[in-house]
C-alpha positions in Angstrom: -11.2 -5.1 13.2 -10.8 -7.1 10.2 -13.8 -8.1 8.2 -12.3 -11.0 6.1 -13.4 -8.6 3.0 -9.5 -8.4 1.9 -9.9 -12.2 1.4 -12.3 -12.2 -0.8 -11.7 -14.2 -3.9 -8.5 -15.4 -2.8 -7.9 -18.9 -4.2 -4.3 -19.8 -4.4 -2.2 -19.2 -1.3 1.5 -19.6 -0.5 3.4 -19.4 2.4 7.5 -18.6 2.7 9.5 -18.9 5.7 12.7 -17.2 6.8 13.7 -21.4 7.8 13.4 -22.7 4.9 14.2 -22.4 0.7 11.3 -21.9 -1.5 11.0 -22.7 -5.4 8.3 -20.2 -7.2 5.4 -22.4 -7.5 5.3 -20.6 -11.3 8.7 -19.9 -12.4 12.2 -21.1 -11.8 12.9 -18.8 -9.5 14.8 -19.6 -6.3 15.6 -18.1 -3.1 17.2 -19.2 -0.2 16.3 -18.5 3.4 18.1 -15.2 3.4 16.3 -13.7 0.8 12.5 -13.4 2.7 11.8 -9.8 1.3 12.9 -10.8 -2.2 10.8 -14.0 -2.4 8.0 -12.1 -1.1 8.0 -9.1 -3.5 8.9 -11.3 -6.4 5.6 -13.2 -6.3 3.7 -9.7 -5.6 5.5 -8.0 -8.5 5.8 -11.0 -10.8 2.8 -12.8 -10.5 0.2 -10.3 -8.9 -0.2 -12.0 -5.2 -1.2 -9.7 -2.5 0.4 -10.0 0.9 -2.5 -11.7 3.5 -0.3 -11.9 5.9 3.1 -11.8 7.5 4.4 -12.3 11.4 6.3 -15.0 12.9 6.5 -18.8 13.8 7.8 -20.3 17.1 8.7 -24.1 16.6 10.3 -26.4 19.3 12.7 -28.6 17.2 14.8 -31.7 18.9 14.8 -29.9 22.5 15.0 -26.4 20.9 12.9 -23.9 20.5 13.4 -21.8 17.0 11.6 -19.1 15.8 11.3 -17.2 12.2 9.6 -14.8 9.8 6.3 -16.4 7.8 4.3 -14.3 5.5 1.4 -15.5 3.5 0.5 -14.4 0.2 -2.7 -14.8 -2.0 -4.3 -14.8 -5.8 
């Protein structure tokens, strides 16, 4: 079980979905939904985040229910 230890010292998170474009919040990098791996390793390999977390999402949306890919990353 999880101790919280892998947390530690963790101030900045960020969160990318597979619904939704994300803008690096410290570059001009862009990615759209399609590119979830990409976005995820550019902010580990580019500006050293570690990967807290990463499963999915279920949302029910105007009488629909949609679900995606979410991964957390910290500094």
């Amino acid at each position: 079980m999880p101790t919280g230890t892998q947390y530690k010292g963790i101030k900045h998170v960020v969160c990318i979905r597979t619904n939704l474009e994300t803008n690096c919040e410290h570059c001009d990098m862009k990615f759209d939904y399609h590119q979830f791996t990409e976005a995820i390793n550019h902010y580990i390999e580019q500006h050293g985040y570690k990967l807290l977390y990463i499963g999915s999402e279920t949302q029910y949306i105007e009488k629909a229910i949609h679900s995606f890919s979410v991964a957390f990353l910290g500094k």
